[in-house]
C-alpha positions as a Python dict, from the first residue, in 0.01 Angstrom:
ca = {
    (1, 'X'): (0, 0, 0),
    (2, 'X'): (-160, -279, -171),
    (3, 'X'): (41, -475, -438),
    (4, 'X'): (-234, -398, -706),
    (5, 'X'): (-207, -43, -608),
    (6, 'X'): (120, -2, -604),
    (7, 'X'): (148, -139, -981),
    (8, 'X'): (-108, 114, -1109),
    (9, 'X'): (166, 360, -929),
    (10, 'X'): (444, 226, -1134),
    (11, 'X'): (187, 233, -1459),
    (12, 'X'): (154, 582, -1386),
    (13, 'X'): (474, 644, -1268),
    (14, 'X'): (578, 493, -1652),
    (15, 'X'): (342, 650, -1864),
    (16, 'X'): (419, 1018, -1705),
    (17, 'X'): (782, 975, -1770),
    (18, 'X'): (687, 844, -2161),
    (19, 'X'): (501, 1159, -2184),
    (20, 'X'): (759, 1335, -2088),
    (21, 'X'): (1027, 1202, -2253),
    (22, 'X'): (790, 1230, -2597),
    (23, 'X'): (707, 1575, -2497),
    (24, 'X'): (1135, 1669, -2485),
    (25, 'X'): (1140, 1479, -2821),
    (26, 'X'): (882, 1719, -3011),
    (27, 'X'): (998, 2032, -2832),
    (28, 'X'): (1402, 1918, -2933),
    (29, 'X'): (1261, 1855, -3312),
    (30, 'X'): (1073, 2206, -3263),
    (31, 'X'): (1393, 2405, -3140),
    (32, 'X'): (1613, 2189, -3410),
    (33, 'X'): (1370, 2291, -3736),
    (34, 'X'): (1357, 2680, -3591),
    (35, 'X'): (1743, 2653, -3562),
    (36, 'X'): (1778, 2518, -3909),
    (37, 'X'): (1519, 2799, -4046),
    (38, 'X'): (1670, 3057, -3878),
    (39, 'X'): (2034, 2963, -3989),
    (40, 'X'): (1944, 2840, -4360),
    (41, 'X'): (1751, 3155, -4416),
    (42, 'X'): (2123, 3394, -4255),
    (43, 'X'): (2332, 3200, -4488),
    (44, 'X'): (2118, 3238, -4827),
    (45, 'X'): (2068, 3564, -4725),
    (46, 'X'): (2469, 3632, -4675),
    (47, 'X'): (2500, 3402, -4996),
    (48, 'X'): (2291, 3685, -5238),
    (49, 'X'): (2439, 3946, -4998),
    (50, 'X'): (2828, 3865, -5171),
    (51, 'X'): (2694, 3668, -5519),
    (52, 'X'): (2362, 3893, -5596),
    (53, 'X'): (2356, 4246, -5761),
    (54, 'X'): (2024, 4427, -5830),
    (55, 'X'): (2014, 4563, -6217),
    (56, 'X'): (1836, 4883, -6266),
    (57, 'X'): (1548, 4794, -6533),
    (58, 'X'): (1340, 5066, -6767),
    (59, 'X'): (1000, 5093, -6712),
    (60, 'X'): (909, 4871, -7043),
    (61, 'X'): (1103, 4562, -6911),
    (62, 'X'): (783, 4532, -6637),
    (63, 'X'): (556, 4310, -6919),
    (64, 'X'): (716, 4063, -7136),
    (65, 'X'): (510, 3935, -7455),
    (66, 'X'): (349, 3624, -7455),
    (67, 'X'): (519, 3536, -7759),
    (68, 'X'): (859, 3668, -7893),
    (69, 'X'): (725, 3982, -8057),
    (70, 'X'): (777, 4001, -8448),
    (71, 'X'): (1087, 4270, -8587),
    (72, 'X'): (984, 4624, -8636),
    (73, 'X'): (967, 4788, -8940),
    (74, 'X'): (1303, 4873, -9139),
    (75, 'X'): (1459, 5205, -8997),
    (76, 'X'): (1312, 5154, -8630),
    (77, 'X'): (1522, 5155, -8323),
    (78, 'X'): (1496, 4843, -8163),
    (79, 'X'): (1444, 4795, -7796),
    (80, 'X'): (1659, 4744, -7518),
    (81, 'X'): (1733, 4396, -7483),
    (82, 'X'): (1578, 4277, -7180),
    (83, 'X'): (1790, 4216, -6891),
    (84, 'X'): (1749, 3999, -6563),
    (85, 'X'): (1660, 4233, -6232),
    (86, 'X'): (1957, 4081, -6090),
    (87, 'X'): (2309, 3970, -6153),
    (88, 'X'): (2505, 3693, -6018),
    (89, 'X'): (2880, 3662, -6012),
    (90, 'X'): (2895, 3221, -5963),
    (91, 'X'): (3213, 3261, -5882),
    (92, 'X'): (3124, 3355, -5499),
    (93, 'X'): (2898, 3014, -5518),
    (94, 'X'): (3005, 2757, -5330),
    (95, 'X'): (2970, 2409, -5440),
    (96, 'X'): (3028, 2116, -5136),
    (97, 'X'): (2896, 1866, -5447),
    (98, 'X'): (2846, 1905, -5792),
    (99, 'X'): (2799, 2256, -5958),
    (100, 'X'): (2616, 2562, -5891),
    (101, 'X'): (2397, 2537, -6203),
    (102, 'X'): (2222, 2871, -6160),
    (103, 'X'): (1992, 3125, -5931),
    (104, 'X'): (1678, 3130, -5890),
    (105, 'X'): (1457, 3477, -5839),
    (106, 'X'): (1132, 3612, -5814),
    (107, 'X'): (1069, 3957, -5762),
    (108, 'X'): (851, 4042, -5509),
    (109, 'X'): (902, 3673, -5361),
    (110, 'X'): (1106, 3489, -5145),
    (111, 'X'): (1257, 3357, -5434),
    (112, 'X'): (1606, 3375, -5415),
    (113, 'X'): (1812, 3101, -5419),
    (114, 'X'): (2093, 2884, -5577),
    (115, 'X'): (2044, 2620, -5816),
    (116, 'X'): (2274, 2295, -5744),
    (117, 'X'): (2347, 1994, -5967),
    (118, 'X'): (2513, 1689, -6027),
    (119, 'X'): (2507, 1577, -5674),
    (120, 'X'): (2168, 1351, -5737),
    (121, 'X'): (1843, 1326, -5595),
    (122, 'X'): (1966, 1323, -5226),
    (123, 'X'): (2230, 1543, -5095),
    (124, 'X'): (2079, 1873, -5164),
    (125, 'X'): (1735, 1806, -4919),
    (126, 'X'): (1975, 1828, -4575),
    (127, 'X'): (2312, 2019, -4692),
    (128, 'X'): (2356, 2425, -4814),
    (129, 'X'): (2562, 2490, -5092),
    (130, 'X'): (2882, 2487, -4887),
    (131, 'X'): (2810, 2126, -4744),
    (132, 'X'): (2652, 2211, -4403),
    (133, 'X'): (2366, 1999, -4255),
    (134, 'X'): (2051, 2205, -4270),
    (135, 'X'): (1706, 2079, -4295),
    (136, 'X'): (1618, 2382, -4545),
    (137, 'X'): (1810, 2201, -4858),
    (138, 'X'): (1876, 2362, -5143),
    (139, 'X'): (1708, 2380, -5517),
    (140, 'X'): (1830, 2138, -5720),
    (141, 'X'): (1802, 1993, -6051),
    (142, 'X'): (1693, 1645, -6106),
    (143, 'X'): (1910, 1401, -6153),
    (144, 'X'): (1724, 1248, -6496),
    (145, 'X'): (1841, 1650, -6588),
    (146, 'X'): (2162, 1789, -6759),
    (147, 'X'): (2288, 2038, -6570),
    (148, 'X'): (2301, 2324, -6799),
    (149, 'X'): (1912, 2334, -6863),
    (150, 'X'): (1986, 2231, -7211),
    (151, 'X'): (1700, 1945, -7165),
    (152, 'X'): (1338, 2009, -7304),
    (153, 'X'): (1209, 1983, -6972),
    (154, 'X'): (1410, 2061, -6663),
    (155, 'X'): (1264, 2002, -6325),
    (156, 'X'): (1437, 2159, -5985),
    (157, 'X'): (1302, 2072, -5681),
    (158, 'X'): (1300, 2270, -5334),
    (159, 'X'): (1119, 2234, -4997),
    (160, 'X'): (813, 2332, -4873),
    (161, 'X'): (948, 2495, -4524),
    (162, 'X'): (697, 2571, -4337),
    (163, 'X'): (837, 2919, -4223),
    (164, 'X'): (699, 2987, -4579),
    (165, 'X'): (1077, 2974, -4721),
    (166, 'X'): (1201, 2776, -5016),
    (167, 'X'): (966, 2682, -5287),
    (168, 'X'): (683, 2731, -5037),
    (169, 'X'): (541, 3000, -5156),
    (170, 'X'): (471, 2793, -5507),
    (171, 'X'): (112, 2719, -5381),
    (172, 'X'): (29, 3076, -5372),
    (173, 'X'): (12, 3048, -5745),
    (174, 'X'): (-349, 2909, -5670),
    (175, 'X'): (-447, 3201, -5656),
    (176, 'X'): (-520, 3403, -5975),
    (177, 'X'): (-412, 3698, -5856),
    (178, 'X'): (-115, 3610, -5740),
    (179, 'X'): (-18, 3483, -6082),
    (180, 'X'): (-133, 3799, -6198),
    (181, 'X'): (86, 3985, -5991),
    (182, 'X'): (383, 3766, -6009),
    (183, 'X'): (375, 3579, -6394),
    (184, 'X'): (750, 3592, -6467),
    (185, 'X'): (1024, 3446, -6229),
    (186, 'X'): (1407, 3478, -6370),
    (187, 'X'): (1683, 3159, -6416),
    (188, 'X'): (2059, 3316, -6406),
    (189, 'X'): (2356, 3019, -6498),
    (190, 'X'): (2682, 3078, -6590),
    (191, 'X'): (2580, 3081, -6986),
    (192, 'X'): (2332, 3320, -6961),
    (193, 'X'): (2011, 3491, -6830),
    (194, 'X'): (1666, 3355, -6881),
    (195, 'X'): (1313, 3440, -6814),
    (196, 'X'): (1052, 3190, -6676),
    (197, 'X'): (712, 3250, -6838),
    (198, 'X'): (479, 3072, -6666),
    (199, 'X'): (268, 2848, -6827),
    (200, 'X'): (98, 2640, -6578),
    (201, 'X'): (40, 2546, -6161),
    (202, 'X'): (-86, 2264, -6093),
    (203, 'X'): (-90, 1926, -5851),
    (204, 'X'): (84, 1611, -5953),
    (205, 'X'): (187, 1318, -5736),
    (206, 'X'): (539, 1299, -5691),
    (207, 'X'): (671, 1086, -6000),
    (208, 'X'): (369, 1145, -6163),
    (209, 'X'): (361, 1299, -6517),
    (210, 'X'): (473, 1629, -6486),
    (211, 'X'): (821, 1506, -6382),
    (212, 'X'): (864, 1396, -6731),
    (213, 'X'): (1157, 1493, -6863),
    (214, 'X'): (1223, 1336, -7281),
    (215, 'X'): (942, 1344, -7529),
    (216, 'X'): (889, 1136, -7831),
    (217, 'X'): (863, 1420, -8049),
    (218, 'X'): (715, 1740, -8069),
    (219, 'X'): (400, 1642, -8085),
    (220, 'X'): (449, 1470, -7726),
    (221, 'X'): (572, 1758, -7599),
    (222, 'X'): (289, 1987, -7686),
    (223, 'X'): (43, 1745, -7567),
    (224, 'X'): (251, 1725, -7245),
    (225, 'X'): (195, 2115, -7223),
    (226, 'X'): (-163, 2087, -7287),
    (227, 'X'): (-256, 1884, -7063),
    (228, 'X'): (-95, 2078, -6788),
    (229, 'X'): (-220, 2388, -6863),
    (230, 'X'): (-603, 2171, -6854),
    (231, 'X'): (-445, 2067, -6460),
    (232, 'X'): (-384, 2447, -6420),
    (233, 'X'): (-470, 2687, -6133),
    (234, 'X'): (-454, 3000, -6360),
    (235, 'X'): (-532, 3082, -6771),
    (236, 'X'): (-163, 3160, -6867),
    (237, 'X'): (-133, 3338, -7246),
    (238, 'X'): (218, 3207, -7233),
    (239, 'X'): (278, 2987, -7587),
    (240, 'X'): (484, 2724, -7598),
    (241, 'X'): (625, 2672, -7985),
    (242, 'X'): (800, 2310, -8088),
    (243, 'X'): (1188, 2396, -8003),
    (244, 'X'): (1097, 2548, -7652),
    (245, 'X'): (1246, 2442, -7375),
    (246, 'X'): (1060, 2401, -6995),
    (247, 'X'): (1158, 2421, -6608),
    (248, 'X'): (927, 2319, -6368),
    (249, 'X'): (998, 2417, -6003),
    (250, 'X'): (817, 2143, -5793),
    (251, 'X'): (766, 2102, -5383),
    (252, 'X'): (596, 1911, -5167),
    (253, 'X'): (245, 2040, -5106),
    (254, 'X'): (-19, 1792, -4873),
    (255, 'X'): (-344, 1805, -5056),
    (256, 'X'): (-300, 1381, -5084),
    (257, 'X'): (-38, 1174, -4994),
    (258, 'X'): (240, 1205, -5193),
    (259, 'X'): (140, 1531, -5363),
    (260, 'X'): (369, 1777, -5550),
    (261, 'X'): (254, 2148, -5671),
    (262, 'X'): (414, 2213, -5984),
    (263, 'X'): (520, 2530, -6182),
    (264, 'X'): (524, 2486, -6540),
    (265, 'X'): (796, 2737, -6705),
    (266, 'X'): (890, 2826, -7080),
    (267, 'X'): (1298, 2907, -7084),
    (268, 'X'): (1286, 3248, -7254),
    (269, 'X'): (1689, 3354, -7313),
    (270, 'X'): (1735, 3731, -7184),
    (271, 'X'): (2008, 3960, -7367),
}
């Protein structure tokens, strides 16, 4: 064989093997992210199995008011007080770093997770509550964020997985109908029980405005509302009053570079 031909052999030879070896690299990253799905999604699911309790709720509980609704007249009974449709006992929660700052649940969703703080902006992408590796992550509050939700405007952030677990199915809030189906999601903590009345859904890019988290005053807060409910992918009647408080549940979503969808939340105490 001729020298020339025998180096196109080896070029070949070389390139096959790259293939290869790039091929074993995206099919080991394949089998490693379907691992990770498969086990993050047994171990929340044994996680609300021994921490999660479903509440029986009366019929009336199905459609909050936009607005807290004004006393009744003198002599009438007054309602129920509304209750979560779940109950969580946080003493099952594990906690590998920080605190297990509350649950998060949606009904008719996958939403259905832990809430973990004071462990920063990092460790709570690649570890479950109980500290093992997993590329699912777990909701978290900011860091800029007390803990306790006590903040005007609380953001928790979750991944987009792709095997539509997480905070992935935030983008189906596009979709009017969706929001019309699903316009409440529920925030247990340790304090107490609160309803999320959603406000607005909308794109941001990540740092971008909506991960505000102080205001000026009220009047920078309201605007701060306003102008996300302009971004928004659905009319909400939800009002926000000066002295509300917000959570925003944000993911990665790949519309542009960099992009966040966001779900704008009033904090509406239950019980």
């Amino acid at each position: 064989m001729a020298a020339g031909a025998r180096r196109t052999a080896r070029r070949y030879t070389a390139l096959i093997a790259l293939c290869a070896l790039l091929l074993a690299g995206c099919v080991g990253m394949a089998l490693r992210e379907t691992r990770d799905h498969r086990a993050g999604g047994a171990a929340y699911g044994a996680l609300a199995g021994q921490a999660v309790a479903v509440r029986i709720q009366p019929a009336c509980a199905s459609a909050p008011p936009a607005a807290p609704a004004a006393a009744g007249a003198a002599g009438d009974a007054a309602p129920p007080a509304e209750q979560a449709p779940v109950a969580v006992d946080f003493s099952a929660l594990p906690a590998a770093e920080g605190v297990a700052a509350g649950w998060l649940y949606g009904a008719d969703t996958p939403l259905n997770y832990p809430v973990m703080a004071g462990a920063g902006n990092a460790y709570y992408l690649s570890h479950l509550p109980d500290g093992t590796k997993n590329a699912c992550g777990t909701p978290f509050v900011d860091a800029a964020n007390a803990p306790d939700f006590s903040d005007r405007h609380t953001v928790i952030h979750g991944h987009h997985m792709k095997n539509g677990s997480m905070f992935a199915f935030l983008e189906n809030y596009r979709d009017r109908a969706y929001y019309a189906a699903h316009p409440r999601l529920y925030l247990l903590t340790p304090a107490g029980d609160y309803r999320l009345d959603l406000v607005a859904g909308y794109t941001d890019e990540a740092g971008g405005e909506g991960f505000r988290t102080a205001f000026l005053d009220e009047a920078a807060f309201l605007a701060f509302v306003e102008r996300a409910r302009a971004r928004s992918d659905f009319a909400s009647p939800v009002e926000v009053l000066p002295g509300d408080r917000l959570v925003t549940l944000a993911t990665c979503t790949y519309t542009f570079e960099n992009a966040r969808y966001l779900l704008l939340c009033r904090l509406t105490p239950l019980g």
